[in-house]
C-alpha positions in Angstrom: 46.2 -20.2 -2.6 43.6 -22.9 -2.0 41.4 -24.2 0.6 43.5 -27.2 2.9 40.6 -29.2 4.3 36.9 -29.5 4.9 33.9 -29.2 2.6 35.6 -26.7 0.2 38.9 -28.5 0.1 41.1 -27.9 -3.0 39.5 -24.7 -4.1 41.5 -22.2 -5.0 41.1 -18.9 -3.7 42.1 -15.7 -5.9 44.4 -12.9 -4.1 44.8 -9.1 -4.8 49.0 -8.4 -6.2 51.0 -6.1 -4.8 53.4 -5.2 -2.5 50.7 -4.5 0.0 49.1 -7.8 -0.1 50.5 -10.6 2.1 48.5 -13.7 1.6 48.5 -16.2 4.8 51.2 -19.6 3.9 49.7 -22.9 3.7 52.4 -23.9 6.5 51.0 -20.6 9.2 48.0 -21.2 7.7 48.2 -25.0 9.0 49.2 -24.0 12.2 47.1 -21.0 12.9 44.2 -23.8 12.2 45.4 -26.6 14.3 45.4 -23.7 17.1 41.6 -23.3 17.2 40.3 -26.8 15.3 38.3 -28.1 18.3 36.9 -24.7 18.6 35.2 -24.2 15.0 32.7 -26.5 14.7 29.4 -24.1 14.8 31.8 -21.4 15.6 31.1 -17.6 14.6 34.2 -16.2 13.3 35.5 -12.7 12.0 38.1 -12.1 9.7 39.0 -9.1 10.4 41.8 -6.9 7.8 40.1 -9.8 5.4 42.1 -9.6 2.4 41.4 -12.4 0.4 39.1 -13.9 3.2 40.4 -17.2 3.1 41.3 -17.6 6.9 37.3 -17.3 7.6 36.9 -19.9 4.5 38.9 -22.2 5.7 36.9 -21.7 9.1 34.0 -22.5 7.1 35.2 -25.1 5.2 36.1 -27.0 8.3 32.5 -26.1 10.2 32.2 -22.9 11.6 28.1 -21.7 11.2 28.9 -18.1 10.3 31.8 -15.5 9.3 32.1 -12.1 8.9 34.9 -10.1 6.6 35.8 -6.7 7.2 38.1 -5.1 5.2 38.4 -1.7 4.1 39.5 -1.7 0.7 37.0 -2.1 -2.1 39.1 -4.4 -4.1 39.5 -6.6 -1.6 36.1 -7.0 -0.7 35.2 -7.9 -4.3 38.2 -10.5 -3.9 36.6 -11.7 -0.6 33.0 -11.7 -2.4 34.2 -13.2 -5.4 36.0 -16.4 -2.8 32.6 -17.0 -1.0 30.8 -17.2 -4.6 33.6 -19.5 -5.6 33.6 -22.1 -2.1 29.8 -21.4 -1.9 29.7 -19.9 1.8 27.7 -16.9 0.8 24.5 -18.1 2.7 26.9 -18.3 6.2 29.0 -15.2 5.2 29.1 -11.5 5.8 31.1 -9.2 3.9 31.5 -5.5 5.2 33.7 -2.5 3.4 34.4 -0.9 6.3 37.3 0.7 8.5 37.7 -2.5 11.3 37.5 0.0 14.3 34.2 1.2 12.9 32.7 -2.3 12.4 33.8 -3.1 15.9 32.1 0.1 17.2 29.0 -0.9 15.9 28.5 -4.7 15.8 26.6 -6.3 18.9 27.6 -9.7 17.9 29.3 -11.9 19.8 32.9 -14.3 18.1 34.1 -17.9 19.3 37.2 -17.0 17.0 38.9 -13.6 15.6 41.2 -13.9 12.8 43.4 -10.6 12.8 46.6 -10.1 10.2 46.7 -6.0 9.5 49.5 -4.6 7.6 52.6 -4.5 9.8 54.7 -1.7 11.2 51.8 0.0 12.0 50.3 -0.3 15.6 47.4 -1.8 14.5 47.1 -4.6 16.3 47.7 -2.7 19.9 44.9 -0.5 19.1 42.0 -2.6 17.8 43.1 -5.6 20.1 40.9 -3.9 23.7 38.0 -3.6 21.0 38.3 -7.5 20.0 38.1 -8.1 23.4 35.1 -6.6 24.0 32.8 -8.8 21.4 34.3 -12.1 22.1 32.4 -15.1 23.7 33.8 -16.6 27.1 36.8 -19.1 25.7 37.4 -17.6 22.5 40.3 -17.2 20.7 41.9 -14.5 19.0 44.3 -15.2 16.2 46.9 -12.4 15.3 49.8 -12.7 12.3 51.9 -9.8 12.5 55.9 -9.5 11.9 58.4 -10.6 13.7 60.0 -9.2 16.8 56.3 -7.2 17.8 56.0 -8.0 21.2 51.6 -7.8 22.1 50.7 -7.3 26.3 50.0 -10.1 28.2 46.9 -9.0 28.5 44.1 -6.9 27.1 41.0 -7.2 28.9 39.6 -10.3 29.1 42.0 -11.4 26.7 45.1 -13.5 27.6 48.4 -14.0 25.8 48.8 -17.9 25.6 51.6 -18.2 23.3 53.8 -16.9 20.5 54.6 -19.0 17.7 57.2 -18.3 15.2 57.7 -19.0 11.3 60.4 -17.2 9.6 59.9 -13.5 9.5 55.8 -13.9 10.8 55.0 -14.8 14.0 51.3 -15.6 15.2 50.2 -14.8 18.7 47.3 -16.6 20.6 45.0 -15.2 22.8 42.7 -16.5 24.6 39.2 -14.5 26.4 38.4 -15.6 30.0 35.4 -13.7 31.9 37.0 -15.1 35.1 40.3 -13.6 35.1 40.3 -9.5 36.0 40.9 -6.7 34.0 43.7 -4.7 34.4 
């Protein structure tokens, strides 16, 4: 696992083992990028269900101005740590061990982009999805890899579904916040 592009291109990135651990492919990876790259530049991102972190370091390798990682598990926070030491991002990075739901409950701040991949088959998603929406700047983007055949609502909140892209047995579904549209 590496960094693709940008200021930190070519490190690689270390990853917890197991069968609980699904590291992003450079291919989604790729594409899950090319989704929001006019949109990163200054951006401030959240990887949220972090892992390894390296979907908000690749956001700030190609120019976003701050991330936050939240991930639950202390082992992967000292992975995610451990990755920012290794890119050097830790003066544009946060790293929180904490249940994602909590952070959400309690952060004021504001994202341009939200990275979301929680383990599948387990309703995450549908749950902390209305929370997203309620800390994302006006034409964000919300970024969720989840497995196949999980079919998200059009819309939650402010958030909209734009599209649904498939690769083997992931699929990553775009959403996009609009102030102007209604809530349901």
């Amino acid at each position: 696992m590496r960094v693709i592009t940008g200021t930190a291109r070519g490190r690689k990135l270390v990853a917890l083992e197991g069968n609980d651990v699904r590291p992003t492919t450079d291919k989604v990876k790729e594409s899950i990028f090319s989704m929001v790259q006019f949109q990163i530049p200054g951006a401030v991102v959240l990887d949220l269900f972090s892992g390894s972190g390296q979907l908000g370091i690749e956001a700030l390798s190609r120019g976003a101005s701050k991330a936050y990682f939240v991930d639950k598990s202390k082992a992967s926070v000292n992975v995610i740590t451990q990755n920012i030491e290794t890119t050097g991002f830790v003066d544009k990075s946060k790293v929180v061990y904490m249940d994602s739901a909590d952070f959400l409950s309690g952060t004021r701040e504001k994202f341009d982009i939200v990275f979301l991949d929680p383990p599948y088959n387990q309703g995450i998603l549908e749950k902390i999805l209305p929370l997203v929406s309620e800390h994302m700047k006006d034409g964000g983007k919300v970024i969720c890899e989840h497995e196949q055949r999980l079919v998200l609502p059009e819309k939650v909140g402010l958030l909209h579904l734009k599209k649904v892209y498939k690769y083997g047995k992931i699929e990553v579904s775009q959403f996009v916040y609009d102030e102007n549209c209604d809530e349901d």
